[in-house]
C-alpha positions as CSV (number, residue, x, y, z in Angstrom):
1,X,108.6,108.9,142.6
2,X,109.6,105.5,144.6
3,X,111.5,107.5,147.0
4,X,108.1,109.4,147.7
5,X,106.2,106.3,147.8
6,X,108.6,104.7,150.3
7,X,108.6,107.7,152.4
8,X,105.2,108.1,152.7
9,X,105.1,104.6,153.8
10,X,107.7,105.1,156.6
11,X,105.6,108.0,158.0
12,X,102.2,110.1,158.0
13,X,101.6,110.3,154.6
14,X,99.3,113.2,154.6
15,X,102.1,116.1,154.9
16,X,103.2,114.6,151.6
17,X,100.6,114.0,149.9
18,X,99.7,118.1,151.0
19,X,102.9,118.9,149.8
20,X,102.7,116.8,146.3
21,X,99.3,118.6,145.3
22,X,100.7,122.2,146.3
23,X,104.0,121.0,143.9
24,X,101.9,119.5,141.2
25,X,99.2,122.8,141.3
26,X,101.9,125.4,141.6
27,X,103.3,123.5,138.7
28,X,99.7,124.1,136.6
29,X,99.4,127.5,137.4
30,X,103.0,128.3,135.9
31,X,102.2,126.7,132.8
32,X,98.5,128.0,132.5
33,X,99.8,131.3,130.6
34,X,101.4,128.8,128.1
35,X,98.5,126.8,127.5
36,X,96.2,129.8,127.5
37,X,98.7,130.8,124.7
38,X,97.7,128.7,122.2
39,X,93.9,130.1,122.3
40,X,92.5,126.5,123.0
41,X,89.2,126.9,124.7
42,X,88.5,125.4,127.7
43,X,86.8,122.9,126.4
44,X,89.8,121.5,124.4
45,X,88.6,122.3,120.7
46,X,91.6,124.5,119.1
47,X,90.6,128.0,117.2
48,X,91.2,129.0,114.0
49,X,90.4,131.4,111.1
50,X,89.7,129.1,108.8
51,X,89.3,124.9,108.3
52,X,90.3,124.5,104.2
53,X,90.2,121.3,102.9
54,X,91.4,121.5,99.4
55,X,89.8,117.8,97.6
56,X,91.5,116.8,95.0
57,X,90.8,114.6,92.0
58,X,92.7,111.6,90.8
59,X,89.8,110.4,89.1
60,X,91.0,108.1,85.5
61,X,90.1,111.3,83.4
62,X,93.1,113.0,84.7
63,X,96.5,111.2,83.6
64,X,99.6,111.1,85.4
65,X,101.1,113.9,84.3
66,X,97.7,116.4,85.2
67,X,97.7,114.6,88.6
68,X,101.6,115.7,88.9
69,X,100.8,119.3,87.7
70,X,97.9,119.1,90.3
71,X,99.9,118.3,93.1
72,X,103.0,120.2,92.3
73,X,100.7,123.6,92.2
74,X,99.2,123.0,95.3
75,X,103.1,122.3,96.8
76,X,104.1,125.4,95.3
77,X,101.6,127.1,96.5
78,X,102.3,126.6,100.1
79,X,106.4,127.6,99.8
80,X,105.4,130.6,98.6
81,X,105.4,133.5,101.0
82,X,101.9,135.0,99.3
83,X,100.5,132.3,101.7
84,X,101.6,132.8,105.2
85,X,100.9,136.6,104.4
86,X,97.1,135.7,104.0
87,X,97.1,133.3,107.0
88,X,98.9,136.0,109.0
89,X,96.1,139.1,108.5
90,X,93.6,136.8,110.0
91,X,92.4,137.5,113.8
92,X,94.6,134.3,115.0
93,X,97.4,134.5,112.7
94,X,96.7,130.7,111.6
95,X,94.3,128.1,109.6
96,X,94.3,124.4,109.5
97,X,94.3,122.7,106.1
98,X,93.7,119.0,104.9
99,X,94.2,117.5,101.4
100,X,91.8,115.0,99.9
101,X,92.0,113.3,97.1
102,X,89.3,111.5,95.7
103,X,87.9,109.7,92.7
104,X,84.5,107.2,92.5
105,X,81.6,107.0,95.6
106,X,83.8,104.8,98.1
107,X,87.7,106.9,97.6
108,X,88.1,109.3,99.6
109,X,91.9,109.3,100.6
110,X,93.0,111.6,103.0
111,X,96.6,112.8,102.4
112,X,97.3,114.9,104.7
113,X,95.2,115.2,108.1
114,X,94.3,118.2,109.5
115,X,97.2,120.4,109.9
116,X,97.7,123.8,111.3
117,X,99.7,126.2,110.0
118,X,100.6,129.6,111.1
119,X,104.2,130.4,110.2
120,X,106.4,130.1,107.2
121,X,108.1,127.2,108.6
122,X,104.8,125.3,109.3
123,X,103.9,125.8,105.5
124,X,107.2,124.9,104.3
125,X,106.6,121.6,106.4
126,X,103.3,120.9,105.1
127,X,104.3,121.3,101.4
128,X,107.3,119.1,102.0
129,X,105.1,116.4,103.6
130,X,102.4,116.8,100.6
131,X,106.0,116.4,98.1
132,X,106.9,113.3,99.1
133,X,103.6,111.5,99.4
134,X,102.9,108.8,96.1
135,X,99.8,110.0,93.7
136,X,97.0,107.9,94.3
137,X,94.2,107.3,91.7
138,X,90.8,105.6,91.4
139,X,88.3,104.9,89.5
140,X,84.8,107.4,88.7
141,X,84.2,110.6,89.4
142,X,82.1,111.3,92.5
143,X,82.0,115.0,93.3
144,X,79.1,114.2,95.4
145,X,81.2,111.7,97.8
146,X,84.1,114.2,97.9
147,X,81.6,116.9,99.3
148,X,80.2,114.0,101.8
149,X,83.8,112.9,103.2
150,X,84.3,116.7,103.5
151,X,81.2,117.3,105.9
152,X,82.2,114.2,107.9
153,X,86.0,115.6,108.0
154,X,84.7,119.1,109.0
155,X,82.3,117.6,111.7
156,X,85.2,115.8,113.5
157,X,88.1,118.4,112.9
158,X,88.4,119.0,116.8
159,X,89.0,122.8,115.4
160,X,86.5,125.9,115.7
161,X,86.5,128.6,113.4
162,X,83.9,131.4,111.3
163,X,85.0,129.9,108.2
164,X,85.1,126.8,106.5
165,X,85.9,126.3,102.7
166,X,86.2,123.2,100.4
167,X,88.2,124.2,97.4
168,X,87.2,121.4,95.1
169,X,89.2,120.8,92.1
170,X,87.9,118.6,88.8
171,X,87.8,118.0,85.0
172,X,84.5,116.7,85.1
173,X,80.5,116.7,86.5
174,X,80.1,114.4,89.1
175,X,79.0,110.4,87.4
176,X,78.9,108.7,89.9
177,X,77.4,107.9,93.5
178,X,74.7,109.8,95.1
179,X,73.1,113.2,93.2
180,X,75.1,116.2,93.9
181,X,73.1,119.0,94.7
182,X,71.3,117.6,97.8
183,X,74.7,117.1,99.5
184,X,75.8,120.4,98.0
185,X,72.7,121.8,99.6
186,X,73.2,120.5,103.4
187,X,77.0,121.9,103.3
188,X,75.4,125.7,102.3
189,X,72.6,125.3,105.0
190,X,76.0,125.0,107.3
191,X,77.5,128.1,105.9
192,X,80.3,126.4,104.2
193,X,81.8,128.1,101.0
194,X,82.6,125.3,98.3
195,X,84.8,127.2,96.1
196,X,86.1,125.4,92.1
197,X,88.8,124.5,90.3
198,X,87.6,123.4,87.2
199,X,90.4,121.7,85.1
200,X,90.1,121.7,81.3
201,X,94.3,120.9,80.2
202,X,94.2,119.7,77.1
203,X,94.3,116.0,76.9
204,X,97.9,114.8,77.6
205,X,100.4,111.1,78.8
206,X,96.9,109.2,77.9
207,X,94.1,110.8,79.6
208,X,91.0,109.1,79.7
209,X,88.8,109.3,76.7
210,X,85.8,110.4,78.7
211,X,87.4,113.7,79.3
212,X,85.3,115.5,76.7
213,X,83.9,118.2,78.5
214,X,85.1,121.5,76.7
215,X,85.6,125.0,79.1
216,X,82.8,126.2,78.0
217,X,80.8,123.1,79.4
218,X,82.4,122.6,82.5
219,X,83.0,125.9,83.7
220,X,79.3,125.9,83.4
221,X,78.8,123.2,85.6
222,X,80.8,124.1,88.4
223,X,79.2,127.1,88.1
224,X,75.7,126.2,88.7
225,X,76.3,122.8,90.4
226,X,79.4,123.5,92.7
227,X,79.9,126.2,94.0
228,X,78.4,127.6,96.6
229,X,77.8,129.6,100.0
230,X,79.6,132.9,101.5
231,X,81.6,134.4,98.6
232,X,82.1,131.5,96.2
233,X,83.8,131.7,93.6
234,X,85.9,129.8,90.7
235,X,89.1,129.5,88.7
236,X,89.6,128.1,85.6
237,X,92.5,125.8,84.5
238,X,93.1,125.5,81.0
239,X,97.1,125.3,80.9
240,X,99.6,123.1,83.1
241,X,102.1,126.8,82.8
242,X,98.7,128.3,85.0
243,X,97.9,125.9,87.7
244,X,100.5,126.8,90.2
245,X,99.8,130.2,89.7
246,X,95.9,130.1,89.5
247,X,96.2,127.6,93.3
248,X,98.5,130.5,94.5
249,X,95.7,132.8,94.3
250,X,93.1,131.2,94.3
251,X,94.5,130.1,98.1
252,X,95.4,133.2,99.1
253,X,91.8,134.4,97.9
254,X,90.5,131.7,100.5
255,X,92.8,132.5,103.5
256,X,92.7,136.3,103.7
257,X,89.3,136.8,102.0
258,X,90.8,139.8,99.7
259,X,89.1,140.8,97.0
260,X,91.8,142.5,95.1
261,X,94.2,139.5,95.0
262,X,91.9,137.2,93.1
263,X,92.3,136.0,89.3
264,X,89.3,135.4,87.5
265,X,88.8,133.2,84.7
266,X,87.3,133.9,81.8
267,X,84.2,133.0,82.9
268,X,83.9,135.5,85.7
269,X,80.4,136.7,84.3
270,X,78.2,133.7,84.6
271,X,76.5,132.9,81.3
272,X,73.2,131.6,80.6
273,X,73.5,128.1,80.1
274,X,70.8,126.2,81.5
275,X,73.1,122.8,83.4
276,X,70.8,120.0,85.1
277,X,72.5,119.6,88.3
278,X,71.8,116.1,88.7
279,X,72.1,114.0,85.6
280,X,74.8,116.0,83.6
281,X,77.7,113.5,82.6
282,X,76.0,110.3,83.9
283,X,78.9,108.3,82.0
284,X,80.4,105.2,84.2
285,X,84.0,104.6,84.8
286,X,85.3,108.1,84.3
């Protein structure tokens, strides 16, 4: 570049400066079929099939050893090869995932940022990545400020797809921060799906003592107070041996949108329990 500068100097400097933009725009249009390649429109916002963001909680009810199960399931989950089969039937071939975990009104800790993943390698790296990251924990259980910190994340993704799906996983009803259902209510005026994980292991390494909410109860409550939008649905946890498989699925369930490769729980047919929405398990510091 200084021998360009200094020649253009040392002479009429418009021949080089023609022959600089014909360089630099021959140079453009030979990488335009790459850029064009990666299906970013024009106006720089990437496409995918679907934005997931799997929140996660580390609220005190779940001990150590649940939050290790937790996060080992959802590792697992992405080194399987059940995983880049569902991303790869989609139109684009590829989805971009981010893992929250959060706890009480003000934690909401994002893990791992948006990241897209389309081959097996890029799921291998992104369970890797999750593997080594340190647990993090808080303090209440604000289901409500999980699905807020998701809306924000969705509205500044820089992504563009037809989908978008929180898979929110808990142990218990939300006690803590704003009311649940009219946040639950703006993300299913958006058309997003919040699909559950309800977790009901029995009580393990010192979980809270607040954890009292049988399967009955809380699958229940995520039923009526949780999920939500285009083809909700939930999966019950009621044994550490199940959660890997039961994230597997319930994943691949998300991704590829097949009916026939879901797992129910128990609780597939919704009873009739009548759940308040807004004032079930009002108990602080859980």
């Amino acid at each position: 570049m200084d021998d360009e500068v200094q020649i253009a100097r040392s002479v009429d400097a418009r021949p080089v400066r023609r022959l600089t933009g014909v360089c630099l725009l021959t140079l453009f249009l030979a990488m335009a079929p790459q850029a064009h390649s990666t299906n970013r429109p024009a106006d720089g916002v990437a496409e995918v099939d679907l934005q997931l963001i799997l929140a996660v909680d580390v609220s005190p009810s779940m001990s150590r050893v649940e939050q290790r199960v937790q996060r080992d399931g959802y590792v697992g989950a992405f080194r399987h090869t059940d995983i880049v089969r569902a991303i790869k039937s989609g139109e684009r071939g590829r989805i971009a995932v981010l893992y929250l975990e959060w706890a009480g009104p003000n934690q909401q800790t994002v893990i791992v940022p948006w990241t897209t993943v389309e081959s097996r390698e890029d799921a291998l790296t992104l369970a890797d990545r999750l593997a080594a990251l340190p647990l993090t924990e808080g303090r209440g259980t604000s289901l409500s400020g999980a699905l807020l910190a998701a809306n924000d994340l969705f509205a500044n993704s820089g992504l563009r797809s037809r989908r978008r799906v929180i898979d929110v996983s808990g142990d218990g009803p939300n006690n803590a921060g704003a009311l649940l259902d009219p946040i639950r209510q703006v993300l299913l005026a958006e058309g997003v799906t919040i699909n559950g994980l309800p977790i009901t292991l029995p009580r393990i390494d010192g979980a809270d003592g607040l954890a009292r909410y049988d399967r009955s109860n809380l699958e229940s409550y995520f039923e009526r107070c949780v999920i939500g939008g285009p083809d909700a649905f939930a999966i019950g946890v009621t044994e550490a041996a199940m959660f890997a498989t039961a994230v597997r699925r319930k994943l691949v369930r998300e991704i590829s949108m097949n009916m026939d490769q879901v797992i129910y729980a128990a609780y597939a047919e919704r009873s009739g329990r009548t759940v308040d929405c807004n004032v079930i398990g009002q108990f602080p510091g859980r």
